[in-house]
C-alpha atoms as one frame of an Amber mdcrd trajectory, in Angstrom:
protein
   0.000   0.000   0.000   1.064   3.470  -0.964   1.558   6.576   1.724   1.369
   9.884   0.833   5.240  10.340   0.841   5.053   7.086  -1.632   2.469   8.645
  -3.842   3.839  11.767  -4.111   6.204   9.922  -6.870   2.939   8.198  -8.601
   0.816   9.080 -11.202  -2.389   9.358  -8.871  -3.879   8.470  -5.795  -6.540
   5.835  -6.489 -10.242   6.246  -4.323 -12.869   4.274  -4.445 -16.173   5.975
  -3.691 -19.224   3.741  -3.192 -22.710   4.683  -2.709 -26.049   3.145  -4.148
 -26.706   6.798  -5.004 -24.858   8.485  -8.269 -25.676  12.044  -6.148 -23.787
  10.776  -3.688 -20.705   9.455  -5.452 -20.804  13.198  -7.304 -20.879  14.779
  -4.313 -17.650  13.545  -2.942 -16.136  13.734  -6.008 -16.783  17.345  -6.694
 -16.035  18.073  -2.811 -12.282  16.657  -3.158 -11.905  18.019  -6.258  -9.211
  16.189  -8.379  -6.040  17.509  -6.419  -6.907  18.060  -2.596  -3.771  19.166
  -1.495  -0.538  20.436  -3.266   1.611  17.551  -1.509  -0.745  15.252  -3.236
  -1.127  13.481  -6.582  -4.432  14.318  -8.525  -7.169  11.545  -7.261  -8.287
   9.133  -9.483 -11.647   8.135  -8.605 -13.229   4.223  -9.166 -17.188   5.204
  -8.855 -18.684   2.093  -7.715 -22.300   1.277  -7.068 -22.629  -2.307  -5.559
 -21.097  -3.882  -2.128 -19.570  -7.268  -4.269 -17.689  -4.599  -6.693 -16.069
  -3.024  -3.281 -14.928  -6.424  -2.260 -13.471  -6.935  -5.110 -11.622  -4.033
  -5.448 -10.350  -4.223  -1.850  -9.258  -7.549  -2.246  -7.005  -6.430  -5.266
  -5.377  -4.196  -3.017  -5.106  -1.582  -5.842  -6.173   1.700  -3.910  -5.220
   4.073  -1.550  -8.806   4.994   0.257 -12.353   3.806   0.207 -14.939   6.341
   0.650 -18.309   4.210   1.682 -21.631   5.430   2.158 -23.183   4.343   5.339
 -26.875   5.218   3.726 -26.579   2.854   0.913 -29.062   0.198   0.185 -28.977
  -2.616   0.544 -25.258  -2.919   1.305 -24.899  -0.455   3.618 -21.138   1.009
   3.927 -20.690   0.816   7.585 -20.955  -2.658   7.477 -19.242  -3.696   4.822
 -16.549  -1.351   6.672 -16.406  -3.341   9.990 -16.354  -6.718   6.793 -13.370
  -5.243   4.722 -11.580  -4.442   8.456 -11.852  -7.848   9.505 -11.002 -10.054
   6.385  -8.252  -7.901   4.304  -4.962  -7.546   6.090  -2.872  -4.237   6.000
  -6.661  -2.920   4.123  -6.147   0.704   2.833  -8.013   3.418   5.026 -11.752
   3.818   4.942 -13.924   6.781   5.351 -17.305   6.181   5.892 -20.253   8.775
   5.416 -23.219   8.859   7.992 -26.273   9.864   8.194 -26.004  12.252  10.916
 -23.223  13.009  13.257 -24.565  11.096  16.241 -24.271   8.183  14.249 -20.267
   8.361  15.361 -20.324   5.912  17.034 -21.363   2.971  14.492 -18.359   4.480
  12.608 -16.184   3.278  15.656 -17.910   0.037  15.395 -17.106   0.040  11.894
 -13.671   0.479  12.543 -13.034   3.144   9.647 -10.448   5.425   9.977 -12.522
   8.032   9.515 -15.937   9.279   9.442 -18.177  12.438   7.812 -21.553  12.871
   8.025 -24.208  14.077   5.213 -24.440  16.462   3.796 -21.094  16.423   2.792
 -18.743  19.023   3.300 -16.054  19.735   1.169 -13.668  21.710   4.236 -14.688
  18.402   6.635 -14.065  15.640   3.752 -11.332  16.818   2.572  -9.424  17.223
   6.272 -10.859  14.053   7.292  -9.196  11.933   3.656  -6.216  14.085   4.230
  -6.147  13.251   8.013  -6.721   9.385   6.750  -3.687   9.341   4.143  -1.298
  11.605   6.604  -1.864   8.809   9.030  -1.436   6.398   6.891   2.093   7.176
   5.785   3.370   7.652   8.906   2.390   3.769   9.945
């Protein structure tokens, strides 16, 4: 898996962002924007609609975060969170997107790395994938 400090040398950072909802997936995509930070590569983003296709993209170990939506149906992203946390070793970081901020706490049960709630903000999703990847390069 690639850290920022890693990535800085590579073509792009690669995000998956799932959600049931095309909105949704646009959202976050036009909130990061397609360079987030200056010490980062541009993002390049794997829209994906379905829980199986997010399994089998975290199993290839071929990206550097996974945005999930916690309101999708009917693979909601919070649990298939706390499922890609148990069964993938060294997984990449996820950030998961709630429904409201009380709902916190089923992103610690998740285990993500991070958490954001709707509606998305671009200030608190992009300092929450930018916490995620920081953190991530210094492991």
């Amino acid at each position: 898996m690639r850290g920022v400090a890693d990535t800085k040398r590579s073509a792009a950072l690669r995000v998956l962002v799932y959600s049931n909802d095309a909105d949704t997936r646009s959202q976050v995509m036009l909130a990061l924007g397609r360079r987030p930070h200056p010490d980062l590569p541009a993002i390049e983003y794997l829209e994906v609609a379905t829980g199986s296709v997010v399994i089998e993209h975290m199993d290839a170990h071929d990206l550097d975060l996974a945005i999930l939506d916690g309101e999708s149906a009917p693979t909601g992203g919070l649990g298939l969170a706390k499922q890609l946390k148990d069964e993938i070793d060294d997984c990449p970081p996820i950030l998961v997107l709630t429904g409201r901020p009380d709902d916190a706490w089923l992103a610690n049960w998740s285990r993500a790395d991070a958490a954001v709630s709707h509606p998305i903000d671009p200030i608190r999703l992009t300092d929450a994938v930018l916490g995620v990847l920081r953190g991530r390069s210094a492991a």
